[in-house]
C-alpha positions as CSV (number, residue, x, y, z in Angstrom):
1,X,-256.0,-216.0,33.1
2,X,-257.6,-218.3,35.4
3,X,-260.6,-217.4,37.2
4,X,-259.1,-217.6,40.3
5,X,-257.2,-215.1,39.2
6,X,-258.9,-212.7,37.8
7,X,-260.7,-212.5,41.3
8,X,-257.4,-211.4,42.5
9,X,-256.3,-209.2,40.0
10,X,-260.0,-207.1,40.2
11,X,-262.7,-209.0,41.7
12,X,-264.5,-210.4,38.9
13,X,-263.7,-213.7,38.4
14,X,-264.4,-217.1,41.0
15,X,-262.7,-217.8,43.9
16,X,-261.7,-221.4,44.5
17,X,-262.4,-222.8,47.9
18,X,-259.1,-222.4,49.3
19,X,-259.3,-218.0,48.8
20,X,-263.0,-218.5,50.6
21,X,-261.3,-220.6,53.2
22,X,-258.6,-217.2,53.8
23,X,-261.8,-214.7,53.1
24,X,-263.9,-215.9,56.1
25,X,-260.2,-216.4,58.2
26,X,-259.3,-212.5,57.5
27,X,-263.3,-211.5,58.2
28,X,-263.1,-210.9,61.6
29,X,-259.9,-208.9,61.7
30,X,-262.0,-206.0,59.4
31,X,-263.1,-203.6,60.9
32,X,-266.1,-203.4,58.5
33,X,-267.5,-206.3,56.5
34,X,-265.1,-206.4,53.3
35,X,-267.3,-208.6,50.7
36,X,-263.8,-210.3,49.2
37,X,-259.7,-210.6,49.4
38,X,-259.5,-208.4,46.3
39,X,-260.1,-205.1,48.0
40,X,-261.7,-201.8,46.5
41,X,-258.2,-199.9,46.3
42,X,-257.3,-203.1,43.9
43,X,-258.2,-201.1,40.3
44,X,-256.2,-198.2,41.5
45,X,-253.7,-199.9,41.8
46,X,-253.7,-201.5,38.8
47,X,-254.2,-198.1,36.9
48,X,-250.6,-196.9,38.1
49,X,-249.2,-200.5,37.3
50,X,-250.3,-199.2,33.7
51,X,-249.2,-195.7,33.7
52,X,-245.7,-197.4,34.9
53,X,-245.9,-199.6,32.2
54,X,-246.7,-196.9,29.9
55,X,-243.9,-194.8,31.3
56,X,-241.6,-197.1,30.8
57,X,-242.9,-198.6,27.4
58,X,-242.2,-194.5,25.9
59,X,-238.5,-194.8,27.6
60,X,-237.6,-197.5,25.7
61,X,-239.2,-196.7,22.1
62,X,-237.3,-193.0,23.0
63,X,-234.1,-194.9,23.7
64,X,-234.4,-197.2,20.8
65,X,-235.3,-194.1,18.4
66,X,-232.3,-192.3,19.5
67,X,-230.1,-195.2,18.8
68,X,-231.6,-195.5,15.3
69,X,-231.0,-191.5,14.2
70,X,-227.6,-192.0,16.1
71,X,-226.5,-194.8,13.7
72,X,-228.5,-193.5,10.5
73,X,-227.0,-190.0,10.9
74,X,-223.6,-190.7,10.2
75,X,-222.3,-192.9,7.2
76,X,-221.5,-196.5,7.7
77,X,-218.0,-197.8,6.8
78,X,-219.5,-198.7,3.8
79,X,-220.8,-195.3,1.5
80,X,-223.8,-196.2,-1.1
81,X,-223.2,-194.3,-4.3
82,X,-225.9,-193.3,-6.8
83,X,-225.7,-193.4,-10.8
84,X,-227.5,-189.4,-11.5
85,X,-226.2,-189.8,-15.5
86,X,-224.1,-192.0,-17.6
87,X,-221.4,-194.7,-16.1
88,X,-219.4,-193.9,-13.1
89,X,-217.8,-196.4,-11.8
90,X,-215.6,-197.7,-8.5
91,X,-212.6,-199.3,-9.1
92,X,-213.5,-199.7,-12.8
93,X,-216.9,-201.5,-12.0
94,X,-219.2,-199.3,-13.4
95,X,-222.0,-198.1,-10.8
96,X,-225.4,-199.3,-11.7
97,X,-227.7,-197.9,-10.3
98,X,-226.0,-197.8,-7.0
99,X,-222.7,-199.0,-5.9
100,X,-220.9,-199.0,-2.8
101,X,-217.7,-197.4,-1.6
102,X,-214.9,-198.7,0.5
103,X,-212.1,-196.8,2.3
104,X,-209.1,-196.6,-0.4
105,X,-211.3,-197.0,-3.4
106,X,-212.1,-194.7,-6.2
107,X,-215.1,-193.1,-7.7
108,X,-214.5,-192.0,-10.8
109,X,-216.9,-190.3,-13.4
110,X,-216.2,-189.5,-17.1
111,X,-217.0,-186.7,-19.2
112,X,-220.6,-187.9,-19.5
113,X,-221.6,-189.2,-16.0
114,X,-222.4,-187.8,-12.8
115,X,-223.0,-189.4,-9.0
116,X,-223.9,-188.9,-5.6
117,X,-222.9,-190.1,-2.4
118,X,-225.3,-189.6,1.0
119,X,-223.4,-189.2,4.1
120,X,-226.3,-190.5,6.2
121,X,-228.5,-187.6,7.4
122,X,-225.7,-185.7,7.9
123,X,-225.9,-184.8,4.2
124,X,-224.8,-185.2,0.7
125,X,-221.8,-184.9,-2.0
126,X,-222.3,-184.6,-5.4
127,X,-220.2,-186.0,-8.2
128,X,-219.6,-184.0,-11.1
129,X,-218.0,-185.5,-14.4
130,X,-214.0,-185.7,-14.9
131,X,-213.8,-186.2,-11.0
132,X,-211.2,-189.0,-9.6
133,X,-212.6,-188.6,-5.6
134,X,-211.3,-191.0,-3.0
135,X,-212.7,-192.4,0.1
136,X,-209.6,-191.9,2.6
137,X,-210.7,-193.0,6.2
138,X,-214.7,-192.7,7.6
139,X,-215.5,-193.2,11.5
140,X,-217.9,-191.5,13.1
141,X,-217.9,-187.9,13.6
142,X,-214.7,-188.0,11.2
143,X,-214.5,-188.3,7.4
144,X,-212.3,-187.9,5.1
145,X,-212.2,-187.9,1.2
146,X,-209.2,-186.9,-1.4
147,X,-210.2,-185.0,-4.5
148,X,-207.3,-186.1,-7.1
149,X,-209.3,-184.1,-9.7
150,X,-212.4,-182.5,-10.5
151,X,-215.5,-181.1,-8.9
152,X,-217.4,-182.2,-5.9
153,X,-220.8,-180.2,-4.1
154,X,-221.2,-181.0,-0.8
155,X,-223.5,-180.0,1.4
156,X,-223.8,-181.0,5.3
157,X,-225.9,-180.1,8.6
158,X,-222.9,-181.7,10.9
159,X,-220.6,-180.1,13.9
160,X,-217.6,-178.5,12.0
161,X,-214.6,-180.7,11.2
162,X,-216.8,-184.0,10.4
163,X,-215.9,-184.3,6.8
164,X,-212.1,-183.0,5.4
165,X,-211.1,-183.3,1.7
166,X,-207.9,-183.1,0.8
167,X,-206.5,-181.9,-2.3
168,X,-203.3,-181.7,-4.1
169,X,-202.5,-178.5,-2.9
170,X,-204.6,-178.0,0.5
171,X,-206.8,-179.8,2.9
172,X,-211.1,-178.6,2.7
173,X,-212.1,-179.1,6.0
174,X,-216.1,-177.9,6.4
175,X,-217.4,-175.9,9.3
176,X,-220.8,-176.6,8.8
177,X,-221.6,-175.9,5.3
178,X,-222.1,-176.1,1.7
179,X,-219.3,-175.8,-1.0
180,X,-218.0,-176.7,-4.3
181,X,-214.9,-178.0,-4.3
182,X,-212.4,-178.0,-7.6
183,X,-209.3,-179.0,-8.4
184,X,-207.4,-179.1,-12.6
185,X,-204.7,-181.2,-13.8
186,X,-202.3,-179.2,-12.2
187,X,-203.2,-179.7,-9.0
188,X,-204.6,-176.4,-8.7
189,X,-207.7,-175.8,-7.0
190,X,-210.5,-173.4,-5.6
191,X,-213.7,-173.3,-3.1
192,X,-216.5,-171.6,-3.6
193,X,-218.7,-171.3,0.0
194,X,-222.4,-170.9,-0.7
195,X,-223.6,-171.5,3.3
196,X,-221.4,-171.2,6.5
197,X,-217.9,-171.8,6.2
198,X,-214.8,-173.6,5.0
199,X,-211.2,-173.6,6.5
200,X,-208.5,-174.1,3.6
201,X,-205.1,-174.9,5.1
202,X,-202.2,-176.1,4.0
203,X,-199.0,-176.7,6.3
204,X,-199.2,-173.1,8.6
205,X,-201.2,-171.4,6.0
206,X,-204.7,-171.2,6.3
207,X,-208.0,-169.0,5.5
208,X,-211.3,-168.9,6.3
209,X,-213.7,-168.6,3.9
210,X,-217.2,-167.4,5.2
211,X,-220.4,-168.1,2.2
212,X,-220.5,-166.3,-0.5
213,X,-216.5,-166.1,-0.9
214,X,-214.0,-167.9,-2.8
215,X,-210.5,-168.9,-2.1
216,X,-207.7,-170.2,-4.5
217,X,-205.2,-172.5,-4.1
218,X,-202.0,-173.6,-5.8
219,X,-199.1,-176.7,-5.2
220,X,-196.6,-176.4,-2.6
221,X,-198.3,-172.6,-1.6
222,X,-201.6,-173.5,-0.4
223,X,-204.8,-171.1,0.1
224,X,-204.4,-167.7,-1.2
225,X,-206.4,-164.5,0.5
226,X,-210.4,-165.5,0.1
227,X,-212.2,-162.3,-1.5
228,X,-215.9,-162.6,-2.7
229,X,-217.4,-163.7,-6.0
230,X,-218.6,-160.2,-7.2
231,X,-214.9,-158.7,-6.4
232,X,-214.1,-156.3,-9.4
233,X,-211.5,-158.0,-11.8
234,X,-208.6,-155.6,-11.1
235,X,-208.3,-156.4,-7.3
236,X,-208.8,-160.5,-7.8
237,X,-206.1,-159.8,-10.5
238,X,-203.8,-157.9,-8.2
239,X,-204.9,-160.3,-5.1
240,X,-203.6,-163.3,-7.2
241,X,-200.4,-162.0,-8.1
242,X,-200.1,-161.1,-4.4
243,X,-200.8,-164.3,-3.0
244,X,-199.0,-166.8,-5.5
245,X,-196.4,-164.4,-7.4
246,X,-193.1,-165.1,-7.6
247,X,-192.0,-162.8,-3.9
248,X,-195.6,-163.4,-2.8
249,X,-196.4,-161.0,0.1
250,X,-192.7,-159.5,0.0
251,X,-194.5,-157.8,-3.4
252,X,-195.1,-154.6,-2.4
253,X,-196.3,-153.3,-5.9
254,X,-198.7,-155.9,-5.8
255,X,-200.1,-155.0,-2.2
256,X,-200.5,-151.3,-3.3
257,X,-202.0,-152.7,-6.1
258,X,-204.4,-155.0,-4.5
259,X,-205.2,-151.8,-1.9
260,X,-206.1,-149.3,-4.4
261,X,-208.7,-151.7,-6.2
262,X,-210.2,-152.6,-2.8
263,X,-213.9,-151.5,-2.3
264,X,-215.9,-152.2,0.8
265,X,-217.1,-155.7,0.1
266,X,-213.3,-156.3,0.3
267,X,-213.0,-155.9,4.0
268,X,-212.4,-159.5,4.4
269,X,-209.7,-159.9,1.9
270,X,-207.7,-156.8,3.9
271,X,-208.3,-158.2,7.0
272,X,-207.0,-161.6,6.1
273,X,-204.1,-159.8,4.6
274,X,-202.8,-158.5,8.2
275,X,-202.0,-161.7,9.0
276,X,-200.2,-162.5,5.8
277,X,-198.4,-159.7,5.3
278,X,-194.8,-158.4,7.3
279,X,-195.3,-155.6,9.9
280,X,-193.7,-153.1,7.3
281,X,-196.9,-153.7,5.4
282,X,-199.4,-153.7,8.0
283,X,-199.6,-150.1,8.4
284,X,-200.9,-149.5,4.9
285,X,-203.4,-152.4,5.3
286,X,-204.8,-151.0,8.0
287,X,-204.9,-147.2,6.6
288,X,-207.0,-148.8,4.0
289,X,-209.3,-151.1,6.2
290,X,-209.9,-148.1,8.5
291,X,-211.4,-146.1,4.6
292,X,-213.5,-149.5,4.5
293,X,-214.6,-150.1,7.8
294,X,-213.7,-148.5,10.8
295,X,-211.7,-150.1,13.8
296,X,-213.2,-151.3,17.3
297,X,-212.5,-148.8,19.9
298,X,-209.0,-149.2,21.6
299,X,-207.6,-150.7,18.6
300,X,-204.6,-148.5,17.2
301,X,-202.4,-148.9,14.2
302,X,-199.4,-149.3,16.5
303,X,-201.3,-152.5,17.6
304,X,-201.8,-154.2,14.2
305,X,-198.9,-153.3,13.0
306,X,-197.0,-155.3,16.0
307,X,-199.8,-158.1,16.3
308,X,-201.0,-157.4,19.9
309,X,-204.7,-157.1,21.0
310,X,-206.3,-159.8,19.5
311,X,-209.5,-159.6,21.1
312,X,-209.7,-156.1,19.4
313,X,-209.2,-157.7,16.3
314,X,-211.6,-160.0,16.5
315,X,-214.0,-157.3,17.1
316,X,-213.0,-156.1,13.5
317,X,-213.5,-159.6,12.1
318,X,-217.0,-159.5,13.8
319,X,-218.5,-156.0,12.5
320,X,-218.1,-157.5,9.3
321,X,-221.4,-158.5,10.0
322,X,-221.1,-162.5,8.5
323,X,-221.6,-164.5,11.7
324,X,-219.6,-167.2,13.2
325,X,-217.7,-170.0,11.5
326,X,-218.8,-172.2,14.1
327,X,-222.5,-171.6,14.1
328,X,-223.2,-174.9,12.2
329,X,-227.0,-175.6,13.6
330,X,-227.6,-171.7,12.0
331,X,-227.8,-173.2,8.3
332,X,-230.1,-176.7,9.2
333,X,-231.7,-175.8,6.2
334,X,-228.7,-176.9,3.7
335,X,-229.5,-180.6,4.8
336,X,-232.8,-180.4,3.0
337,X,-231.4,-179.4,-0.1
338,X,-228.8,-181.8,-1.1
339,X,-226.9,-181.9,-4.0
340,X,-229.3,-183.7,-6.9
């Protein structure tokens, strides 16, 4: 900066002849004697300039950080894939250390290997060995995987619906959560929740399986009723003859079954059942539920039995006490432990 200038800007530098020539021009127009053209007010001036500038400066970095966690929260088209044991590999080339996955490729581990994908920040899955899992389609705030066989863990601090898996037998799509995922030769398969929630559907059949809770499902059926791990053996026995027997919920030796073995923990698996069962069968459902947990006021046995008053229902649903499937931001915590 000239000196000139710096006179300007605050006074301290040398004016050249042609700012003295303006200085004793402007003189006698002051009311006072001012000393120079750069006036007293100048540095005040100059201390907002900054505070702009600073203003403005934290803006931008605020801007540009939020772009960054925007783009590093969700996975890329392209998903990196860790080694954790042995050789997995994509598209037969084997994975070492790290590898990277396209939309229609396959990982695939073997009875000795193991591997991880990150999902961005969003989270993580984990690989286990004998697993054939397939990158379907990825955009953001919608991902999609195919588990052709094996056993997955995912875990994921995301709105619901941002990653579905499908499976040979029904479609995993998480609610904000953590799961394992498996699926046998046959097709058949199972999810085990351990944080928030999972929906299993499959065509018009679906459950909702809160943490804690499991849910079958077999080819051409879909999900069966979810019921919790600690369920005593007798009603998961009857409940699985119920759900994927031969006349299914038509079975009423089954339901009675199924309804004599429930316990209180089993709430969930009864109330699931209204929906599943006919209206002939609804009535002894709810007998039973009533034993396990009581009904919200106004809600009758007339009403379940013919379907009406949902919002009553819901009420049920809710004294269970296990939340809601949508509250995703509830368990943040699950993105700081993923899958290793």
């Amino acid at each position: 900066m000239e000196e000139s200038d710096r006179y300007l800007w605050d006074a301290t530098g040398v004016p050249n002849a042609e700012l003295r020539q303006w200085e004793e021009l402007l003189r006698r127009f002051s009311p006072t004697e001012v000393p120079a053209l750069a006036f007293s007010r100048r540095p005040r001036v100059n201390a907002t300039l900054r505070s702009y500038w600073i203003v403005a400066t934290a803006a931008c970095l605020l801007v540009v950080a939020s772009v960054a966690v925007r783009l590093a929260w969700q996975p890329g088209p392209i998903w990196k894939v860790v080694a954790l044991s042995g050789t997995p590999s994509i598209n037969g080339q084997v994975v070492k250390p790290s590898g990277k996955l396209r939309a229609g490729e396959l990982l695939e581990t073997n009875s000795y290997s193991s591997a991880k994908i990150r999902l961005g920040l969003m989270g993580a899955i984990r690989i286990e060995p004998n697993t054939r899992l397939r990158l379907v389609a990825t955009q953001s705030g919608r991902h999609r995987v195919a588990l052709e066989r094996g056993e997955i863990s995912a875990q994921l601090w995301a709105p619901p619906r941002t990653l579905s898996v499908d499976t040979p037998s029904s479609e995993a799509i998480d609610l904000g959560c953590a799961f394992v995922l498996q699926v046998d030769e046959r097709g058949e398969g199972r999810v085990r929740v351990t944080s928030g929630w999972v929906q299993f559907q499959f065509a018009e059949s679906q459950a909702i399986v809160p943490a804690g809770a499991v849910a079958l499902t077999r080819p051409n059926l879909g999900p069966g009723t979810p019921f919790f791990e600690d369920a005593r053996s007798d009603f998961r026995t009857a409940l699985e003859q119920l759900d994927f027997g031969p006349t299914r919920y038509q079975n009423t030796q089954a339901l009675a079954a199924v309804l004599a073995a429930a316990g209180p923990k089993d709430a969930i698996s009864l109330l699931s059942l209204l929906s599943r069962v006919d209206a002939s069968s609804r009535g002894m459902v709810f007998d039973k539920m009533t034993e396990l947990l009581s009904p919200p006021a106004g809600l009758t046995r007339e009403q379940v039995v013919a379907g009406t008053n949902p919002l009553a229902m819901d009420a049920w649903w809710k004294k269970l006490g296990l939340g809601d499937a949508k509250s995703w931001l509830v368990h943040w915590r699950d993105a700081f432990g993923s899958p290793e």
